[in-house]
N, C-alpha and C positions, 0 to 999 in steps of 0.2 A: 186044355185050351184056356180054361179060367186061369190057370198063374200067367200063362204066354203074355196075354190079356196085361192083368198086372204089373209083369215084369215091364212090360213096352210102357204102360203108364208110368208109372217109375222114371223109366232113362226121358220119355218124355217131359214131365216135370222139373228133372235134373238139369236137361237143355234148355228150359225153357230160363230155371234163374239164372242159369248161367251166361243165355242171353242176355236177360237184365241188370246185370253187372258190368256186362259189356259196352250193354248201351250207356250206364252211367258216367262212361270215362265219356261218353258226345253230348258234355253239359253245353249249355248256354252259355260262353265267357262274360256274357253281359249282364247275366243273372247277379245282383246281391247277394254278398256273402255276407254272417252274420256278425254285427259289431261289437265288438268287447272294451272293455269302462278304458282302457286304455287309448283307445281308438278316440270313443266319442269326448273323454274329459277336456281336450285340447280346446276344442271350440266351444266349448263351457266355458270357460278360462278366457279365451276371447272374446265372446259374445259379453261379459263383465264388462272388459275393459270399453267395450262400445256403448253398454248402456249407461256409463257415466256421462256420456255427453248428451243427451233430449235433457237433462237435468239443469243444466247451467244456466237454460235461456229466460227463462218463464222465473225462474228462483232468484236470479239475477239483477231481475228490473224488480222482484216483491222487497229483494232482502237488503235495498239501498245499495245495491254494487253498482248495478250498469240503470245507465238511460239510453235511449234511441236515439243516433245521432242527426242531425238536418239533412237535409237530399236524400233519407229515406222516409219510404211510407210501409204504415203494415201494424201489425204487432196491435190491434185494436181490441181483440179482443184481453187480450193480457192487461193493456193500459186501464178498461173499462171492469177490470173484476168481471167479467162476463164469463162465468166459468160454466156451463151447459155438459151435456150429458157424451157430449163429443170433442173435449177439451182435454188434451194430450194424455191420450188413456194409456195405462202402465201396465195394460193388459194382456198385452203381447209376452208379458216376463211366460204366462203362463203355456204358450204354444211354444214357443224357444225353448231360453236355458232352463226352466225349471223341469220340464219333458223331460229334456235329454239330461238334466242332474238327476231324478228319477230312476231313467232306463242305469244312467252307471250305480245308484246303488243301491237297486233289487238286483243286477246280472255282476257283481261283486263275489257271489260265491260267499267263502269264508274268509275271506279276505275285512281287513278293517279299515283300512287306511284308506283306501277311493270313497267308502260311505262315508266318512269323516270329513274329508275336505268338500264334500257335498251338502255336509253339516252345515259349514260354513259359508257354504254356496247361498245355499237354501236360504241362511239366517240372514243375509244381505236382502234378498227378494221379496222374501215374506215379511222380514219387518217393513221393507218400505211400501210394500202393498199395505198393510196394515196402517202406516204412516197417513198416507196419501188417501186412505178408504173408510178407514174401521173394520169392523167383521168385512172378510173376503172367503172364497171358498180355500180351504188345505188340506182339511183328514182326506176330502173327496178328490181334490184338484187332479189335474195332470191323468185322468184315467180312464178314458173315454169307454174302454171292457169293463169297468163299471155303472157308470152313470154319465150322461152327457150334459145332465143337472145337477152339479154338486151342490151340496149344502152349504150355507154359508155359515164358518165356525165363529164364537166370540172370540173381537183380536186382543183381549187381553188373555183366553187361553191359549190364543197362537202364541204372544209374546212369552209365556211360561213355559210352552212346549219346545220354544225358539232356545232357551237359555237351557235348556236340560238336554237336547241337541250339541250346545256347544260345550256344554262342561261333559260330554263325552266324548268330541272330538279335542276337549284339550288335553283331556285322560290319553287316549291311542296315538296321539302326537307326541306328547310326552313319555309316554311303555315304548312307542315307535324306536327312539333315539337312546331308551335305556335296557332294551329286552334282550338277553342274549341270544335269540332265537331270528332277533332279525334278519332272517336271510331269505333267499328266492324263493325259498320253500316252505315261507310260515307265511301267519294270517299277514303280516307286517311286508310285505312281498310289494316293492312300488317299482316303475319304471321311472328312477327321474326325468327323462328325457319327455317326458308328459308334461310335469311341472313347468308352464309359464311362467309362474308366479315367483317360485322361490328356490326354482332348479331341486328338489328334493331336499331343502333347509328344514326340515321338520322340528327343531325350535323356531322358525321364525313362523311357521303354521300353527304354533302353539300358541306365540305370542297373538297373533293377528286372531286367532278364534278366541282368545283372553280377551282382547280389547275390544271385540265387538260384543260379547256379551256382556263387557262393563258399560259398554254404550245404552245396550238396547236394559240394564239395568237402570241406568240414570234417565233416563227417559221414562219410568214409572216414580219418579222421585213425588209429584201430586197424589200419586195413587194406593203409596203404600209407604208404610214407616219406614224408617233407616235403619232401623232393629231386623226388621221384615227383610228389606232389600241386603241388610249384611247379611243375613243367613242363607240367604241366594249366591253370593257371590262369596262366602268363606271357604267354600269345597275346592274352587281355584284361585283362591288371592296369593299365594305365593305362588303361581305359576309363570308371573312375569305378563309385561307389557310391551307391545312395541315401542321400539326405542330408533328406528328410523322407517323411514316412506317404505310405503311397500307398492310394489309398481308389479302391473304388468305386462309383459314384450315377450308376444307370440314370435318375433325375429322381423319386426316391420322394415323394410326397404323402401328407397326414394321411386317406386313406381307405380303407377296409375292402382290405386285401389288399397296399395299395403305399407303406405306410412300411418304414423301413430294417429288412429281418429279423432283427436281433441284438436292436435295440431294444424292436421289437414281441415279440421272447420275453422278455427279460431286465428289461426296463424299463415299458413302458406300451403300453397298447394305440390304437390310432390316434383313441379319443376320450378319452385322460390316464387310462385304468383302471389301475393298480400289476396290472402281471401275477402271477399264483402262482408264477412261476419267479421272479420278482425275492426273494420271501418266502420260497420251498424251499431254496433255497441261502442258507449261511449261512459265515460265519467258522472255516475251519480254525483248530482249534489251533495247529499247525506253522506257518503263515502269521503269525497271532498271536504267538507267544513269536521267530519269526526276526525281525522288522520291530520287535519292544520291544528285543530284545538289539540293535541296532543304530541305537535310537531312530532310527529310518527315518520320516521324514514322511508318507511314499503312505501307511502302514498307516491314518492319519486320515481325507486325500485318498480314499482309495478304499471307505473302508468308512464305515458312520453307521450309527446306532440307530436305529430308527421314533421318531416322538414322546411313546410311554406310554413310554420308556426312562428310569428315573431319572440325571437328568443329563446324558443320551446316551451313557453309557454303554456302549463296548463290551463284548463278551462272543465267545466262541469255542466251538465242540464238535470233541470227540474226530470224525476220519471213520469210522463206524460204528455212534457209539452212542446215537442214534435220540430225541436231544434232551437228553442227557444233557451239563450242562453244567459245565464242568470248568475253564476258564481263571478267574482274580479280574481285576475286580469280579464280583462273583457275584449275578445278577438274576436276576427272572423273563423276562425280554425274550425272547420266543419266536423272534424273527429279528434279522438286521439288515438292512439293505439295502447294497446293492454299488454304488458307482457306475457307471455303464457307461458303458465309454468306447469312444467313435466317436472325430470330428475336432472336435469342438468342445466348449461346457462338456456336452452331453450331454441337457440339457437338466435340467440339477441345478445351482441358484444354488448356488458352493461357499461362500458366504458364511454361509449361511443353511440349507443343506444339506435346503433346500425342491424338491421334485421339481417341475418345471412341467412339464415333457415338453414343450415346446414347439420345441424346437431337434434332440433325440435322432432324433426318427421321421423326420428329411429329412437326414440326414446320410451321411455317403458310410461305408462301411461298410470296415473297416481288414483292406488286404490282406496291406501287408509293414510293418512297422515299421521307421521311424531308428533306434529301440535297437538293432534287433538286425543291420542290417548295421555299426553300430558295433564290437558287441560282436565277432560274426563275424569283421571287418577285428582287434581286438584280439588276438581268440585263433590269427587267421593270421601276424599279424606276431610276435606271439612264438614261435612254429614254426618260422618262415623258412619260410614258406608265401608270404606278401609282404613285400615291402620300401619300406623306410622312404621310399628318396628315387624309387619310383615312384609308390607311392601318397601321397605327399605327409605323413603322420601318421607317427607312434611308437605302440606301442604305451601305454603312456599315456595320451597323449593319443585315443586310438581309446577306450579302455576309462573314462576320464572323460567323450566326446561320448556314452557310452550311456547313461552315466548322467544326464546332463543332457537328453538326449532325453527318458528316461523320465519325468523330473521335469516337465520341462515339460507334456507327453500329461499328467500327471496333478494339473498346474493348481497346483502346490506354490510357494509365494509364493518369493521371491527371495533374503528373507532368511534360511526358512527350507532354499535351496536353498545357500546360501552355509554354512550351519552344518551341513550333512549333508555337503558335497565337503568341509572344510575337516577332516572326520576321517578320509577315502579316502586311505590312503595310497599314496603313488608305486609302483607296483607294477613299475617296470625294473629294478628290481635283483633281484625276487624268483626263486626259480626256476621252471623250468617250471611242474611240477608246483602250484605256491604258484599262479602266475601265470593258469591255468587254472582254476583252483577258485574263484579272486577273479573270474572274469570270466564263468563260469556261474553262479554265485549271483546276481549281480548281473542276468543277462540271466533269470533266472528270477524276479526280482521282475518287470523289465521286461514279462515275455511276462504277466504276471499280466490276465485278461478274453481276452486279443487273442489267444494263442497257448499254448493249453497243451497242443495235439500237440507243437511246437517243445520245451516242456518236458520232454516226456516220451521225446524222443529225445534230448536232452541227456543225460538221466538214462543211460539204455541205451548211449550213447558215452562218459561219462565217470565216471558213478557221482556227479554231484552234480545237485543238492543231498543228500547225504548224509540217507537218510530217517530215522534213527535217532540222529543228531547231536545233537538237543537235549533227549535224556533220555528216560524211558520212559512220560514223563505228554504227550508235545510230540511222538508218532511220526507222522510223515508215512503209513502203516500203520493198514491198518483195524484200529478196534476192536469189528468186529461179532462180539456174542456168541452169534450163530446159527450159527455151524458156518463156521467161514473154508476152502476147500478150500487153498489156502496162502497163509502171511500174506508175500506177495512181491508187488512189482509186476510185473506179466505181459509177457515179451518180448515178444510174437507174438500175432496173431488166427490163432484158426484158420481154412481157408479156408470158405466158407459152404457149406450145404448143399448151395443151389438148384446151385452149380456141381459139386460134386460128385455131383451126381446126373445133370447133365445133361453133363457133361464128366468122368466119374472116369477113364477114362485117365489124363490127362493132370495130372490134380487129384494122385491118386493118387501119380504117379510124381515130386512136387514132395513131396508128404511123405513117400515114402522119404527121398527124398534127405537131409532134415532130420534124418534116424537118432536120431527121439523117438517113441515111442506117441502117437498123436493119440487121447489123451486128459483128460477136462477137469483132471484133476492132472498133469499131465505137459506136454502140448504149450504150452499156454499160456506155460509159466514156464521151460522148458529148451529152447526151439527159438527158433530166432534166425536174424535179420537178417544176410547178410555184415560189416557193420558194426559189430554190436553185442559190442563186445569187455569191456564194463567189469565187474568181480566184481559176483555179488548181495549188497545188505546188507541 
């Protein structure tokens, strides 16, 4: 009776998994299924290209590009330096794309090449949090199964741990294109069809994680010797530099939600409407009188009059005073319009200076600029940060390709690019000093649309463009008559709210460390970046 017993338990148990196998084919179809680095990379990739644009506006009106045009109101707090603890926080990078660059490369396997282009992901985000913050949370960040209080790291050992990040992924970029083992079946295993960015170009991944880490090098240029900084960057100075835009275009079309995001704020809407932000922003004075003083051709290239303009006349406002217009010719013109520059004419005949929006809205969206690892490669080879017969250039010649890059992105005819280089004078003889100031000024026209964070950490590293250079009617410096809290441009965001309230430990013990009252006169303007070594003007 006891085996009967047994036996029957047995075929019982048997039936029983065998039912639950059964039952497993009547899943949930609406159940999640689990994502793989291929899956999530794409919208990594595009979420980049989106978060170039909260950049432009606020950087825009600090860095002498844009003024506020007349007929509108707003933008007060920007005018007034009022930077408060809820003042465009850049915090969001950390619940977005830096998560899901995370999730692709811990669930990468053995695989190298998704955690490497994450490298470079990474090194975009975390420098400009570090940019924008000082100490920010990293070793912690992004881990919520750890800690929902990360600790806040020093950002000069982020920016160390950021560049030894990228001279690995220029390493696996580079083994990528040269291993003979690169196939579906090794660590080196990629789906191009993932790649937004550079369709599976893995030199030009090489290049682009090269040039950001000569970036985020020259940006410790206060902080550390040129002996020091060349020993950073000698492990990939023959690796090569970007040598044209690098864009990215997820496959944007003319329909409600998926043309190019720069375009559709700055330029027209996905059925050719002239957006209000194309018309809000208008022509810095400071922009205006630097680009006449140097009869600079883009000042034309990049800006136009709407068509009630007498003659097309341009026109310029002071930053601050709220349509008040101050440069000659002296018109009613209420705005101008900006050209906006993607990879192509933009979708603006430069002939005719006729908007069509036809080209603008499917354009790949401009990550890193040719000017500016020209400029960069310039201002390191005058350092002896790099050399001449590794990377192939002179300084000259680096600091003439940036300018001719930029000329080109902004469609300037030939001849009239021949009569603008032909007054750049040779700059290897000049001194440091000279030699620096010639080559941030210039990459500050360069970054003009595409990159005016880059400008404004130029600024804070170097002290140029010099805000108060061209007189007291030409100030780079608001001229808002409502109550300026100080007429400076501001180091430091303070850290946001939500984090301090929900992390002040740790929040907290990042602004001792800063030894400035975190207040809106105070911390904004006298707390600072490891980096940030240049006097206030």
């Amino acid at each position: 009776m006891k085996k009967l017993i047994i036996s029957l338990l047995i075929v019982a148990a048997t039936g029983l998994t065998g039912c639950e196998k059964w039952l497993d084919v009547n899943k949930n179809p609406n159940d999640a299924t689990r994502a793989t680095p291929d899956l999530i990379l794409p919208g990594v990739l595009k979420v980049w290209a989106e978060d170039m644009d909260p950049l432009k506006t606020t950087f825009g009106a600090w860095m002498g590009y844009w003024a506020h045009a007349g007929g509108w109101s707003g933008w007060y707090t920007t005018k007034k330096y009022e930077i408060t603890s809820s003042f465009m926080s850049l915090y969001g990078y950390y619940t977005g794309p830096l998560t899901d660059s995370r999730f692709v490369r811990i669930n990468s396997g053995t695989n190298v090449v998704y955690p490497a282009i994450t490298d470079v992901v990474d090194a975009w985000y975390y420098s400009h949090l570090v940019d924008a913050y000082g100490d920010v949370p990293y070793t912690e960040a992004c881990q919520p199964d750890l800690t929902l209080t990360p600790r806040y790291d020093d950002d000069k050992e982020i920016y160390l741990d950021l560049i030894e990040r990228l001279t690995n992924a220029v390493n696996v970029f580079y083994n990528k294109v040269n291993a003979p083992d690169a196939t579906t079946n090794s660590i080196y295993a990629f789906k191009n069809t993932v790649d937004i960015v550079f369709g599976g170009n893995f030199d030009n991944w090489r290049k682009l994680a090269n040039t950001l880490k000569l970036r985020l090098i020259m940006r410790m240029t206060g902080d550390m010797t040129a002996a020091q900084l060349k020993a950073l960057m000698d492990n990939t100075a023959d690796k090569g530099f970007l040598t044209a835009n690098a864009y990215i275009n997820p496959g944007y079309v003319k329909s409600s939600g998926k043309t190019n995001p720069v375009w559709n704020t700055f330029g027209m809407s996905y059925t050719d409407v002239i957006t209000s932000a194309n018309t809000q922003y208008t022509l810095n004075a400071y922009m205006h009188k630097k680009l006449q003083n140097t009869v600079d051709p883009r000042l034309n290239a990049l800006w136009f009059a709407p068509a009630s303009a007498p003659a097309g006349a341009l026109v310029s406002l002071k930053f601050g005073t709220d349509g008040d217009f101050t440069v000659q010719p002296n018109t009613t013109v209420a705005a101008n319009y900006h050209w906006v520059l993607i990879s192509s004419d933009a979708g603006v005949n430069p002939a005719t200076k006729v908007k069509t929006g036809s080209a603008g809205a499917l354009e790949g969206t401009a990550l890193f600029l040719a000017s500016e690892s020209y400029f960069l490669q310039a201002e390191a080879l005058a350092r002896g940060i790099l050399v001449p017969s590794v990377v192939g250039t002179d300084v000259n010649a680096a600091f003439r390709n940036g300018i001719t890059a930029s000329l080109n992105a902004c469609k300037v005819s030939s001849a009239d690019q021949t009569t603008y280089l032909s007054a750049v004078a040779d700059i290897t003889g000049d001194p440091l000093s000279v030699q620096v100031q010639k080559i941030i000024e210039e990459k500050w026209v360069a970054n003009y649309f595409l990159n005016h964070f880059e400008s404004w950490c130029d600024y804070r590293r170097t002290g140029y463009p010099d805000p108060v250079g061209l007189g007291s009617d030409y100030e780079m410096l608001s001229y808002y008559p409502g109550g300026i809290i100080k007429r400076q441009i501001p180091r430091l965001f303070p850290y946001p709210q939500g984090d301090y309230d929900l992390n002040k430990v740790n929040t907290q013990a990042a602004i001792t460390k800063q030894g400035v009252p975190f207040t809106t006169n105070e911390y904004p303007f006298n707390a600072r970046v490891f980096w940030d070594k240049a006097p206030v003007k």
